[in-house]
C-alpha positions as CSV (number, residue, x, y, z in Angstrom):
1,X,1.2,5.2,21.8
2,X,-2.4,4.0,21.0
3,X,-2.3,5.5,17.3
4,X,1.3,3.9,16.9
5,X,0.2,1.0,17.9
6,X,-3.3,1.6,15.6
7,X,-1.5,1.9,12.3
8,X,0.9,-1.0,13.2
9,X,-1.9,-3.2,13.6
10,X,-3.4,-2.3,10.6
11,X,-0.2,-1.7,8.2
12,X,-0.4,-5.6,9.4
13,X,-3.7,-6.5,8.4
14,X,-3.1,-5.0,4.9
15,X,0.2,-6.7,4.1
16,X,-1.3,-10.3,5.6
17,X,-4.6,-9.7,3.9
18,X,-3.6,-8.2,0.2
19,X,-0.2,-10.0,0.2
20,X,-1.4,-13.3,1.7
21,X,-4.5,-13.4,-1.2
22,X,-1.7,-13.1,-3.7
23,X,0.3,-15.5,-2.1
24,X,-2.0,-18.2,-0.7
25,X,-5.0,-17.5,-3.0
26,X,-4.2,-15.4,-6.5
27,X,-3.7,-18.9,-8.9
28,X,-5.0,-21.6,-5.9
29,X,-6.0,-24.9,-8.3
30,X,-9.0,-24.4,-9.9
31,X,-10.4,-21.4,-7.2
32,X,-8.1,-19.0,-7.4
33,X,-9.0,-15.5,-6.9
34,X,-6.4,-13.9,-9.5
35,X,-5.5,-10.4,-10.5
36,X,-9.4,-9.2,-9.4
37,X,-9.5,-10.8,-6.2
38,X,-6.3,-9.9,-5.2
39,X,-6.9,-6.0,-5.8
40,X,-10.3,-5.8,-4.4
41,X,-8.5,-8.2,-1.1
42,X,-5.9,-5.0,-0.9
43,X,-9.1,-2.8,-1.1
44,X,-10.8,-4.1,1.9
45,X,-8.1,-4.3,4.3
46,X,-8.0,-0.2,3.9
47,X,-12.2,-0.4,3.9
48,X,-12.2,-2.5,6.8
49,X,-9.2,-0.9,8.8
50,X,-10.5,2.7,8.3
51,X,-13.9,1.7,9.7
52,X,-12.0,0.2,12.7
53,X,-9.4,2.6,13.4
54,X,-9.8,5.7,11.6
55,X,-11.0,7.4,14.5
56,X,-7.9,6.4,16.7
57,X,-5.3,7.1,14.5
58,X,-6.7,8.0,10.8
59,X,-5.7,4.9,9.6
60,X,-2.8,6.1,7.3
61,X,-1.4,2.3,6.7
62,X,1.2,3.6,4.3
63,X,4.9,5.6,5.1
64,X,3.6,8.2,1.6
65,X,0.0,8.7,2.7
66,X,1.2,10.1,6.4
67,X,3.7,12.0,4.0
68,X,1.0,13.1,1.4
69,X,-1.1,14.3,4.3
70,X,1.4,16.1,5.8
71,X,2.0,17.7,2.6
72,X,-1.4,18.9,2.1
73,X,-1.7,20.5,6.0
74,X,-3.4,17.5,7.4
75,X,-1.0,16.1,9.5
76,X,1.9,17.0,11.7
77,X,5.8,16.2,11.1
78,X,6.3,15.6,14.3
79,X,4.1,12.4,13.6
80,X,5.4,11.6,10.9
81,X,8.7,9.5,12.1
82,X,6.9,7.7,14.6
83,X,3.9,6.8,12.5
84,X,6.3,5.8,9.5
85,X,8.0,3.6,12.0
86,X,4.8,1.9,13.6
87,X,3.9,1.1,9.9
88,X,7.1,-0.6,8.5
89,X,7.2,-2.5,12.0
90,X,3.7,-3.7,11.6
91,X,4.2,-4.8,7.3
92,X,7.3,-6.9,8.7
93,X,5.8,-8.5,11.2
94,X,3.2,-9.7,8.8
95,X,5.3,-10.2,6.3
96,X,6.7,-12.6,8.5
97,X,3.4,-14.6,9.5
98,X,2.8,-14.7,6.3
99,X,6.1,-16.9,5.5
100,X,5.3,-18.7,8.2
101,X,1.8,-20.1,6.8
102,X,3.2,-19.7,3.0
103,X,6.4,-22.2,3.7
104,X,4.0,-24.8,5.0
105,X,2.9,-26.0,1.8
106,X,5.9,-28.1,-0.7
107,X,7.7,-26.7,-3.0
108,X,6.7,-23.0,-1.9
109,X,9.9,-20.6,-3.0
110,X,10.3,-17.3,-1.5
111,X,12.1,-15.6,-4.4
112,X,9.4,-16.5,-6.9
113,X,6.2,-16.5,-4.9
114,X,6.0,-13.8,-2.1
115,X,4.7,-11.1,-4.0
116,X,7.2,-8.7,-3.8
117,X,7.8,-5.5,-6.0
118,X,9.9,-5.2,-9.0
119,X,10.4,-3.8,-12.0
120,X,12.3,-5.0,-15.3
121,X,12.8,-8.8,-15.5
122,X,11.1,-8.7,-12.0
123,X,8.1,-6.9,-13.1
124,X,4.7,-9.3,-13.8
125,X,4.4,-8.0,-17.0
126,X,8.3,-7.2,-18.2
127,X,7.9,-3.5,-17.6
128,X,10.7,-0.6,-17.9
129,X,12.6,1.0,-14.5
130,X,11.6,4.0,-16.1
131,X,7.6,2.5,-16.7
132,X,7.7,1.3,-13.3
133,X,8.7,4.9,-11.5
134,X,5.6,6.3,-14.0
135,X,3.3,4.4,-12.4
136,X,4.2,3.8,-8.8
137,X,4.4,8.4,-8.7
138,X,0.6,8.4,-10.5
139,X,-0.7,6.4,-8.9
140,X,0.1,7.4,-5.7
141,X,-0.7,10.7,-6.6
142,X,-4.3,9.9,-7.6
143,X,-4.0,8.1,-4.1
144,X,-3.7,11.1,-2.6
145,X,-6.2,13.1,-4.2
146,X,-8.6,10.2,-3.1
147,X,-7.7,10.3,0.1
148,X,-7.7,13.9,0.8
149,X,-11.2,15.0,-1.1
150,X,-12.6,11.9,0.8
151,X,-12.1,13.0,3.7
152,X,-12.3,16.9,3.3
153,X,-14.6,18.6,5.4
154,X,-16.8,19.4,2.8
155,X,-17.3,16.0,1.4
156,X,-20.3,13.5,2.5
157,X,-19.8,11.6,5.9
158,X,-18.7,8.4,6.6
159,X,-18.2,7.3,3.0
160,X,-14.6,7.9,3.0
161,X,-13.4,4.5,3.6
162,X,-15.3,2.9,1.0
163,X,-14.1,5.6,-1.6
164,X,-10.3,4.9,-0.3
165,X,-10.5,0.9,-0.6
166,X,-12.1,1.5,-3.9
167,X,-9.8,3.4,-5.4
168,X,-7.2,1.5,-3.7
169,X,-8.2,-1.5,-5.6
170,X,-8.6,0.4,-9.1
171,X,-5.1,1.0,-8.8
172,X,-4.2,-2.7,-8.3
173,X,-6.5,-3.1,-11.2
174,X,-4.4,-0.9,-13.2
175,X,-0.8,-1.3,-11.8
176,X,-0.2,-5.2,-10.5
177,X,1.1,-6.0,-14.2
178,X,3.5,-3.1,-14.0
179,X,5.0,-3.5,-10.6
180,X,2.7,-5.5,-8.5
181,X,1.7,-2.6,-7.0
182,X,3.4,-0.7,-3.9
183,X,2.1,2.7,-3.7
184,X,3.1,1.7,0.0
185,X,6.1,1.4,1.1
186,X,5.7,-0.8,3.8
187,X,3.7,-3.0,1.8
188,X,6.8,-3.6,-0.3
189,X,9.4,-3.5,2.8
190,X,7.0,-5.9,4.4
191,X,7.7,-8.6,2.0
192,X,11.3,-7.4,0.1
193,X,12.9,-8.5,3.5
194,X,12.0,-11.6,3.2
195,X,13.1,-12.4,-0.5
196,X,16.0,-10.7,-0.2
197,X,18.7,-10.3,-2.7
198,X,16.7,-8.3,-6.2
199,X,13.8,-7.7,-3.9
200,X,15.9,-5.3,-1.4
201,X,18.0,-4.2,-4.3
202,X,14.9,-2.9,-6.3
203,X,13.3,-1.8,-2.7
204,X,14.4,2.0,-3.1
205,X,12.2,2.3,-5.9
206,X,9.0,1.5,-3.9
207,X,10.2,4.3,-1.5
208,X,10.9,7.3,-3.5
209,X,8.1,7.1,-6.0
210,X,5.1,6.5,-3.7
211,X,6.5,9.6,-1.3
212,X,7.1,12.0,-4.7
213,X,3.7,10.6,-5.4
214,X,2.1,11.8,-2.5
215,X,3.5,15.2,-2.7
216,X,2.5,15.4,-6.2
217,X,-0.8,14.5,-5.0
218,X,-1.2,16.4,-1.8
219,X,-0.5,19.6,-4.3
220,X,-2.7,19.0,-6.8
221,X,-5.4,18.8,-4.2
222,X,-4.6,21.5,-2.2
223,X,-4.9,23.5,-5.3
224,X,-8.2,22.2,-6.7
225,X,-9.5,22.4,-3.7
226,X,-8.7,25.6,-2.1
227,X,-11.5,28.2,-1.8
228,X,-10.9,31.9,-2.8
């Protein structure tokens, strides 16, 4: 129960903490911390999380990591449900929080300003269904790869978290016009709930293409990386 309890604490932290910047902080007057600040806040809550509880639970955060490490013969199925479930429960509960503070302010609209995923006329930058799935499946892939050669037995020690919030935050770098960035899919559950309506309709996307991702991923790896 201690590693359910882990990743739900820290599925939380990464929803309140990159969410919440792009909520409460991304165009604040005059100080707000925009496209950068926002990926490099999504960055550190994996950095900081995997520092604190990588060694309790591995600090998965993310439904299509605990699937892309299962894939590449790093974790158990029989985890898998229960982690999965300690991680959706933990991005809806901040999700939640994170209304709570956000619908303190006037004028503050759910449906326009929650930073949910989407794709088409709810994409940042006007992008495709078919531009959308693209990106959400490489980029969790190259998540993946991250992940896995980071933490490989073979790599260097104890740099792994700062390798997996940096890349994390490349990819918001590269993907927040596109989608606003899942590659999570309790990130996007976390906050979909709470818009409702297109949100939840456009929800399944942000499901299916970070888990093919992760596959994709977990295979590439596993055959880069296998020794003869």
């Amino acid at each position: 129960m201690k590693k359910y309890a882990a990743e739900l604490v820290g599925t939380f932290w990464l929803v309140l903490g990159g969410c919440g910047s792009a909520v409460l902080a991304a165009a604040f007057p005059e100080v707000g911390i925009g496209l950068h600040g926002v990926a490099l806040a999504f960055g550190l809550t994996v950095l900081t999380m995997a520092y604190a509880i990588g060694h309790i639970s591995g600090c998965h955060l993310n439904p299509a990591v605990s699937v892309g490490l299962w894939a590449g013969g790093r974790f158990e199925a029989k985890e898998l449900a229960p982690y999965i479930i300690a991680q959706v429960i933990g991005g809806i509960a901040a999700g939640g929080v994170l209304y709570l503070i956000a619908s303190g302010k006037a004028g503050f609209d759910v449906s326009g300003g929650f930073a949910p995923n989407g794709y088409g006329e709810h994409s940042p930058g006007g992008y495709s269904l078919s531009a959308a799935l693209i990106c959400e499946v490489v980029m969790t892939a190259f998540f993946l790869i991250v992940i896995l050669g980071a933490t490989d037995a073979r790599a260097p020690k104890g740099f792994a978290p700062i390798a997996i919030g940096l890349c994390l935050t490349l990819i918001h770098l590269i993907s927040i016009p596109v989608t606003n960035t899942s590659v999570n899919p309790a990130r996007s559950t976390g906050v979909a709930l709470y818009v409702g309506d297109w949100a939840v309709a456009q929800l399944w996307l942000f499901w299916l293409a970070p888990i093919v991702g992760a596959v994709i991923g977990a295979g590439i790896y596993r055959f880069i990386s296998e020794e003869k």
